[in-house]
C-alpha positions in Angstrom: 3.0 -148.4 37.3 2.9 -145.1 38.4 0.9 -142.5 36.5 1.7 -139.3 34.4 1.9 -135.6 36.4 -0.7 -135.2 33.8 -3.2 -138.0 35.0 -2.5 -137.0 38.3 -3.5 -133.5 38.1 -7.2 -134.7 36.2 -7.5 -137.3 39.1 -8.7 -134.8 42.1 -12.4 -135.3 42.4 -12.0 -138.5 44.8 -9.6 -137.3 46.6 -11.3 -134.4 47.5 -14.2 -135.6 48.0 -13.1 -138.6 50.2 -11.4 -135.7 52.3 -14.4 -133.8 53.0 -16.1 -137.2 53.9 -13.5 -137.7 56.7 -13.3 -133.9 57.8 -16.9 -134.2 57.7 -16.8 -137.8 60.1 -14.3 -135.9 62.6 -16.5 -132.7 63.0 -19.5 -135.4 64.1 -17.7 -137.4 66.5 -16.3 -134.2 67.8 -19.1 -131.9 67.9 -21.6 -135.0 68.7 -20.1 -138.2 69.9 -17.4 -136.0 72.2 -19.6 -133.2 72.8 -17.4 -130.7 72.3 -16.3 -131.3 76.1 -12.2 -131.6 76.6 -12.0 -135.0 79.0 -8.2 -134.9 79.3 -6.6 -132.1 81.5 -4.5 -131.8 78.2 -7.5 -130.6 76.3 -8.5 -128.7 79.3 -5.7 -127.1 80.0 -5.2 -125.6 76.0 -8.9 -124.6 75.6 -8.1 -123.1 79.2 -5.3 -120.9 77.1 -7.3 -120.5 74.2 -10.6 -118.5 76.1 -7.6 -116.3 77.5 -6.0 -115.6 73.8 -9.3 -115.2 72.6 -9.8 -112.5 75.0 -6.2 -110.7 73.4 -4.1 -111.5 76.7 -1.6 -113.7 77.5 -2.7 -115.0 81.0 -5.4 -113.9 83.6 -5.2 -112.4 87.3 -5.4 -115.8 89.8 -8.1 -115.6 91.9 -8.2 -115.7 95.6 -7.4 -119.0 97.7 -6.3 -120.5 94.4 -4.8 -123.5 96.3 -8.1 -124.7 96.7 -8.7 -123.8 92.7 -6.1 -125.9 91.4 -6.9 -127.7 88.1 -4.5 -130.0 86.4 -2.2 -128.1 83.9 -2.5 -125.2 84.7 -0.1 -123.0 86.7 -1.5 -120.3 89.0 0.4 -118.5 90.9 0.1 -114.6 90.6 -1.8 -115.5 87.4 -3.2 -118.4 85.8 -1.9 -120.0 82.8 -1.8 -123.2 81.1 2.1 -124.7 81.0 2.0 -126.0 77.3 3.4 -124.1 74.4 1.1 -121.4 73.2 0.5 -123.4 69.2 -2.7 -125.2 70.3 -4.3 -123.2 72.7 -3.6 -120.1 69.4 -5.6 -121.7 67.0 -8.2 -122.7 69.2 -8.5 -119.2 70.2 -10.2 -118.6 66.5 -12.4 -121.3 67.2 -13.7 -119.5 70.4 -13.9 -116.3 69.1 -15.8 -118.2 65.6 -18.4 -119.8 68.5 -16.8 -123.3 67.2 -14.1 -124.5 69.2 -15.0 -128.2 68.1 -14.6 -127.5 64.7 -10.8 -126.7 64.9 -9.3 -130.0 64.7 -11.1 -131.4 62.6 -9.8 -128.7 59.8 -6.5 -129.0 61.3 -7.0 -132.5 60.2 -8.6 -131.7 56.8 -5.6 -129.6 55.9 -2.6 -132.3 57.0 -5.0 -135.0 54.7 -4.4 -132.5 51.7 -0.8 -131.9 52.3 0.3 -135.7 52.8 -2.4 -136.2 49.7 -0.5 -133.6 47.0 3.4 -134.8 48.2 2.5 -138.4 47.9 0.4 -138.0 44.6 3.3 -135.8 43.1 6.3 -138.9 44.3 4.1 -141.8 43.4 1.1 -140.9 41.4 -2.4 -140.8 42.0 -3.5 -144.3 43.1 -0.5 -143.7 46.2 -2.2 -140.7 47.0 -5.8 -141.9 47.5 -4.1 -144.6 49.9 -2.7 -142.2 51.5 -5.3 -140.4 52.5 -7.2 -143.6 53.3 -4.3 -144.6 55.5 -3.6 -141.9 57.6 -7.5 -140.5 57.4 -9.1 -143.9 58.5 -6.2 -144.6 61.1 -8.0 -144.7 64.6 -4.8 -142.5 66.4 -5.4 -140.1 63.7 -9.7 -140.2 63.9 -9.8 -140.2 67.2 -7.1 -136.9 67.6 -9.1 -135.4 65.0 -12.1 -135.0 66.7 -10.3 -133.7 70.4 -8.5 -130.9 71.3 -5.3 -132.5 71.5 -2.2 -130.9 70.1 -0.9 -133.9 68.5 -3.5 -132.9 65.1 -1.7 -129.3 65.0 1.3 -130.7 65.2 0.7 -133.0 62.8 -0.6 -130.3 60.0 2.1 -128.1 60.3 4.4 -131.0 59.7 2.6 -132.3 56.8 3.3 -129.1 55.1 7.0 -128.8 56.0 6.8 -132.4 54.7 5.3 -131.1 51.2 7.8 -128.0 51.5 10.3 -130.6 51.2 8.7 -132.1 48.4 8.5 -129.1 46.3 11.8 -128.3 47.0 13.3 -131.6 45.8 11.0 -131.0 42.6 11.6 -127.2 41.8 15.1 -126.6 43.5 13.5 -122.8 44.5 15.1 -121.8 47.8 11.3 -120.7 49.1 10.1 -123.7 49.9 12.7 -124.5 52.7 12.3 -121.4 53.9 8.3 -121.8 54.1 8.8 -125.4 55.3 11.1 -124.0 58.2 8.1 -121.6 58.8 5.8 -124.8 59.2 8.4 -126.5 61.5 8.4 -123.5 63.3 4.6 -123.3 64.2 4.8 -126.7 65.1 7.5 -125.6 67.9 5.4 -123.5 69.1 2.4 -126.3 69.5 4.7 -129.0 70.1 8.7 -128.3 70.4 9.9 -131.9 70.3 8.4 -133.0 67.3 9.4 -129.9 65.5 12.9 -130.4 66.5 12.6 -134.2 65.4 11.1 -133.2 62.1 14.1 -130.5 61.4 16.7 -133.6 62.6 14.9 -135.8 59.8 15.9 -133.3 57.4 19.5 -134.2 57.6 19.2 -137.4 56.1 18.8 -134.9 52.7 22.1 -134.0 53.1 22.3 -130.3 52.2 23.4 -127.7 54.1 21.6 -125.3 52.0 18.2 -126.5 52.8 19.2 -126.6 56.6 20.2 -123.3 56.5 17.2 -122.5 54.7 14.9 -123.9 57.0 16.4 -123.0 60.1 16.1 -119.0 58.7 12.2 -120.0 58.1 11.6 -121.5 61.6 14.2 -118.8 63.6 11.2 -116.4 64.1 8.8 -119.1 65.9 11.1 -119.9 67.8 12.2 -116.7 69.1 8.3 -115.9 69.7 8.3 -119.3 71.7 11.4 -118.6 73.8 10.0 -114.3 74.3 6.1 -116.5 75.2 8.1 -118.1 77.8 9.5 -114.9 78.7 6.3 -113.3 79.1 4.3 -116.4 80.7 7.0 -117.8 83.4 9.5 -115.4 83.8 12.9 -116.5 81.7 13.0 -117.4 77.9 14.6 -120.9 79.2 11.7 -121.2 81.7 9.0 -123.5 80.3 5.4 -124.3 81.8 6.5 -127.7 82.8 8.7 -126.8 85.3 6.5 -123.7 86.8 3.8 -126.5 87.1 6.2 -128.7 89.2 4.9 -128.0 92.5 1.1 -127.9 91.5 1.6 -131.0 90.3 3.7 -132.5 93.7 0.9 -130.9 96.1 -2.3 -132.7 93.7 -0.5 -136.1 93.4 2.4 -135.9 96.3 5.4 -136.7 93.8 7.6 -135.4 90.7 6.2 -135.7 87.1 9.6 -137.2 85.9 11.5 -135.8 83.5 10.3 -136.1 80.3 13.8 -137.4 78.4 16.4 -139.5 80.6 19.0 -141.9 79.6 18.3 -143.5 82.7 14.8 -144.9 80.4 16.8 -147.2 79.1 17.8 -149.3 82.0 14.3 -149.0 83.8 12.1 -152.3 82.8 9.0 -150.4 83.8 9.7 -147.4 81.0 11.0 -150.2 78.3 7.8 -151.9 79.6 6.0 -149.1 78.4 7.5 -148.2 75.3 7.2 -151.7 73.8 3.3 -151.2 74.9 3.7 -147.7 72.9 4.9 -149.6 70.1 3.2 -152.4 70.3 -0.3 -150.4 70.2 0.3 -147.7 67.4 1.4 -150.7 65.3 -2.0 -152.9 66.3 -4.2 -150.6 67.3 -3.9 -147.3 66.2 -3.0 -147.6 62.7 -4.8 -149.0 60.0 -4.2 -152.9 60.5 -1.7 -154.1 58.8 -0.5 -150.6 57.4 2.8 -150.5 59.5 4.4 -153.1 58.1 3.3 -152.7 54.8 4.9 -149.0 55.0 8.2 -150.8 56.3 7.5 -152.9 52.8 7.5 -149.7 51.3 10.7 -148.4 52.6 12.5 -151.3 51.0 10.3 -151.6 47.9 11.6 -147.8 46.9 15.1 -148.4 45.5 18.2 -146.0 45.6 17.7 -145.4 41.5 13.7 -144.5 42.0 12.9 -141.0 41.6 11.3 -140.9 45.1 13.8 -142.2 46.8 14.9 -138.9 48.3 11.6 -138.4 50.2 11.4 -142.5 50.7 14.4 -141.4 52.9 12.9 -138.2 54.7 9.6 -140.6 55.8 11.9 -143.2 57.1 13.8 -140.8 59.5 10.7 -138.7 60.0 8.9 -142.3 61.8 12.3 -143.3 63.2 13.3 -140.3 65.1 10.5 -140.1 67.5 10.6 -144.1 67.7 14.1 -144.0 68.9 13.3 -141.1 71.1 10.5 -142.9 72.7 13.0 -144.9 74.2 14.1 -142.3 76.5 11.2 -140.3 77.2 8.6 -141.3 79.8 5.7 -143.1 78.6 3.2 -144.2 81.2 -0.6 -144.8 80.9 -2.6 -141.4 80.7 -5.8 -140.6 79.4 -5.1 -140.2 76.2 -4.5 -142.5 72.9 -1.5 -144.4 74.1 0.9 -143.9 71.4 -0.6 -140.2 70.5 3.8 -139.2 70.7 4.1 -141.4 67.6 1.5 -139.2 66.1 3.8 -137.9 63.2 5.4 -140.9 62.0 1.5 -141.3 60.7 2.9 -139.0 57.9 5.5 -142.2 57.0 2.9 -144.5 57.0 0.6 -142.7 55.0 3.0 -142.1 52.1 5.0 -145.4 52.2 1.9 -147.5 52.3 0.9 -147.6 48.6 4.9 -148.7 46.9 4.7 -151.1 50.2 1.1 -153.0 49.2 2.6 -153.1 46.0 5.0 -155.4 46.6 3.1 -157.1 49.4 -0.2 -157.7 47.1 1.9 -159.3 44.5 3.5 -162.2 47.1 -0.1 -162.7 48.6 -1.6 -163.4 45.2 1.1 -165.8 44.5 0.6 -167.5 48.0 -3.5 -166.9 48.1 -5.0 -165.6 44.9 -6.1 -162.4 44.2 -9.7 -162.6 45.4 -8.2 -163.1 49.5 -5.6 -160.6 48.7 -8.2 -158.1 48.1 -10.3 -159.4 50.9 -7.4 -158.8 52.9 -7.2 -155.3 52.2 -10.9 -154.6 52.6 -10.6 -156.7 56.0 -8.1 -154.1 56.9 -9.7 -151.0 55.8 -13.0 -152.1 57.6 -10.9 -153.0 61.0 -10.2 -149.5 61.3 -13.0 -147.8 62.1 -14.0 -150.7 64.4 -11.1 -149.9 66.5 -12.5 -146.2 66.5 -16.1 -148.2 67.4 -13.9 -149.9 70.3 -12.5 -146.9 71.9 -15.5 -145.0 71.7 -17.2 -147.8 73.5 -14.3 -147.6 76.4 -14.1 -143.6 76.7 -17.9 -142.0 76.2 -18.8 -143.1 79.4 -16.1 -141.9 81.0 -16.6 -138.3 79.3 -20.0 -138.8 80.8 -19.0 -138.9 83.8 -16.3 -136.1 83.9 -19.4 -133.7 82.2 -21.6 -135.3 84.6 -20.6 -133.1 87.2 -21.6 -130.0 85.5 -24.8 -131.8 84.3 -26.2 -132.5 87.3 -25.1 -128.7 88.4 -27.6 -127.6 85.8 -30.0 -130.6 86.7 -30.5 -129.6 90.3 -30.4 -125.6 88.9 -27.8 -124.6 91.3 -26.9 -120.8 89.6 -24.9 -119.4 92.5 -23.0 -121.5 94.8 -19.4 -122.9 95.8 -19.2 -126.9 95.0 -16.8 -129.3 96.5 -16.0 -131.7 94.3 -15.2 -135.1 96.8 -13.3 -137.5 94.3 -10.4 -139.5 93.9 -9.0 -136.4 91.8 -10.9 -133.4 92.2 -8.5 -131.1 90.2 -9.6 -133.0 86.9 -13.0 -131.7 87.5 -12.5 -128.1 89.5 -13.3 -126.0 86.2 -13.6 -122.4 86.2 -12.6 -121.1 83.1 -9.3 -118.4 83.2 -11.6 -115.6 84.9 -13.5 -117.8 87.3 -16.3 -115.4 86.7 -18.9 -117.7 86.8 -21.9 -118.1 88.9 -21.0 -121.5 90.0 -17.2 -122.3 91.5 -15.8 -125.9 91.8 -13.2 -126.5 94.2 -10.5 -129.2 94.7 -10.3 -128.4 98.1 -8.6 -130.7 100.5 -10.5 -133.8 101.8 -10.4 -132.8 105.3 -11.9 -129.4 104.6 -15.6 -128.9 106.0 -18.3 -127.1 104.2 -18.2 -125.0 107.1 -14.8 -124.2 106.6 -15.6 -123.4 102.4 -18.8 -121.3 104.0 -16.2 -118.8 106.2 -14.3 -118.3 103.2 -17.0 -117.7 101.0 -19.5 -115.6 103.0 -23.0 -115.4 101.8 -23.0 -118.4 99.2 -24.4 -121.5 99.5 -22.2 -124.2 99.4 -22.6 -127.6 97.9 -20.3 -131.3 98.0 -20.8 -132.7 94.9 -19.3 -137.0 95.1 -18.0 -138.6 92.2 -19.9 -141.2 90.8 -21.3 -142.8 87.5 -24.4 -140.5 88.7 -22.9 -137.3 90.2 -24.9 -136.6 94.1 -24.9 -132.7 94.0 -26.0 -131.9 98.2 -26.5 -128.7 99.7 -24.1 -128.6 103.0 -23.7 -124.9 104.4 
């Protein structure tokens, strides 16, 4: 039965607290378990933009020979730059400047835990709300994002606040809150455009033109400061870092990225391959197990005569927009958490979960009893963090590895020098910061260059070749 406004508003302790327990788990593993270090050229690439906005300028003069500089995502041609939008790489920024970049996220996620917390406890009282934060705080996509420097958990708290906008606005009927959730769509188009522009699509299934007008007047300013960033970083409002990173990314890996949305998708059994493997893992892997289908539960438990039926709607379209868009965007293996585009339908899951175990809990006791039903849950809620364990397991030594390089740098107390990094893909590990001031240079230099070659072009330094391996060989050459 759901509980009075009333109960609900004396009922914030646990909540709270439960929240600061998880913020507090994703500031360890990021800060302890990740080091701090971004592993993905993704994470790279928007710290990369964040020391340069925390320095107040948009982008940074290339250095010399920057052809043998290159670093994945990151355009440099008369200046160096990363090619996402600036929303990530901005908030990072006041990390940097704070001395605690790590600790970004994890607030990032704090915040989205609250706002998915308060819209779900308003809809469907205050038990709902605890599982929701339990759901979308233990669920392993959600965990591990939380602790990285991804901009999937920006993304995701600027949509859980357009998604509570929404909420007041179906509560109070005030003509602000579209216009500050359109705001909130609007910072997440300037972190991640797509999602923003499936989260504002969602919105139709409200059916008002007065709260699309509404929001679109919120969000218009971000996303003229997206298209005048564009302006400013690559030369045309409708030029975006993707395709000023095209040819970087032909010379490093000797063909085209792919476009990121094709119909052709649809016929090609290697990209529906791949988005049934998207699917398939968000579903078993990444979420909470179990929780998926119990939020599909959900939809259906929340009738067209219940007072939450309005938002019941808004989560359904807000998990099925970027599910049907999956199926024409590209989706092959990368290094991060496979279905991390999904990352916002996390919101849906979250808030239909409770109305959905509801209705499931009461068959299962029929079918099992009610001491397996609620073994079932606790089964579920203890498999999550093992598939956090799991991961962890896979990807620490591989950020060992990619840090290694610089460890055994500092190791062998090289504190002047040129390195050339010899591995399969030395742009993932050629990092100089934006300035490339520092005493140290890595190079993804060509494999056929020499030392000597490296030595003519850098006169007076020593120069090292530094081979990929679980245990980095650092060797003085020239």
């Amino acid at each position: 039965m759901t509980e009075s406004p009333g109960a609900d508003r004396r009922s914030v302790a646990v909540p709270l607290i439960l929240i600061a327990l998880l913020g507090g788990v994703y500031a360890v593993l990021s800060r302890v378990a990740l080091n701090g270090f971004p592993f993905s050229g993704d994470e790279y690439a928007c710290f990369l933009q964040a020391e340069i906005f925390a320095r107040g300028l948009l982008h940074a003069p290339a250095p010399p020979h920057p052809e043998l500089l290159r670093v994945d995502h990151v355009v440099m041609d008369a200046w160096v730059r990363a090619k996402y939008p600036p929303g990530t790489s901005a908030l990072l920024a006041l990390g940097i400047r704070a001395g605690a970049p790590w600790l970004v996220t994890p607030l990032e996620a704090v915040i989205a835990l609250v706002a998915i917390w308060r819209t779900t406890l308003a809809h469907l009282g205050s038990r709902a709300g605890v599982m929701a934060i339990v759901v979308m705080g233990l669920s392993p996509l959600f965990v591990f994002q939380a602790a990285t420097f991804f901009g999937h958990t920006p993304t995701t708290m600027w949509l859980a606040l357009a998604f509570a906008a929404t909420s007041l606005w179906l509560r109070t009927g005030s003509s602000a809150w579209p216009v500050l959730g359109g705001a909130a769509i609007g910072c997440a188009f300037l972190t991640r455009p797509g999602d923003a522009a499936y989260f504002g699509a969602a919105l139709l299934v409200l059916r008002s033109p007065r709260v699309i007008g509404l929001t679109a007047l919120g969000a218009a300013p971000f996303v003229v400061a997206h298209l005048a960033y564009q302006d400013a970083q690559f030369g045309s409002p409708l030029a975006d870092g993707y395709h000023a990173y095209e040819p970087t990314f032909r010379a490093i890996y000797g063909e085209g990225s792919g476009h990121p949305l094709s119909l052709l998708y649809l016929v090609s059994p290697k990209e529906q391959a791949n988005h049934l493997d998207v699917l398939r893992s968000f579903t078993m892997e990444w979420t909470v197990p179990g929780t998926v289908l119990v939020a599909i539960i959900g939809a259906y438990a929340i009738g067209r005569d219940h007072p939450a039926r309005a938002m019941r709607d808004l989560a359904v379209a807000v998990a099925a927009i970027p599910a049907a868009m999956l199926l024409v965007s590209i989706a092959d293996p990368d290094d991060g958490a496979r279905p991390r585009y999904l990352s916002t339908a996390l919101l849906s899951v979250a808030f239909l979960s409770s109305p959905g175990w509801d209705a499931a809990s009461a068959a299962l006791r029929g079918l099992v009893g009610p001491r397996m039903t609620r073994l079932t849950a606790v089964a579920a809620l203890v498999g999550a963090p093992v598939e956090v364990g799991a991961f962890l397991g896979h990807r620490l030594p591989e950020v060992w590895e990619r840090e290694g390089l610089f460890a055994e740098v500092r190791a062998e107390q090289i504190e002047r020098g040129v390195v050339i990094v010899r591995a399969d893909w030395p742009t993932r590990y050629a990092r100089n910061g934006p300035f490339f001031d520092g005493p140290v240079v890595y190079l993804s230099a060509p494999a056929d260059m020499t030392p000597e070659q490296v030595a003519a072009i850098y006169p007076g330094r020593p120069v090292y070749e530094a081979t990929e391996g679980r245990h980095w060989r650092v060797i003085r050459r020239a």
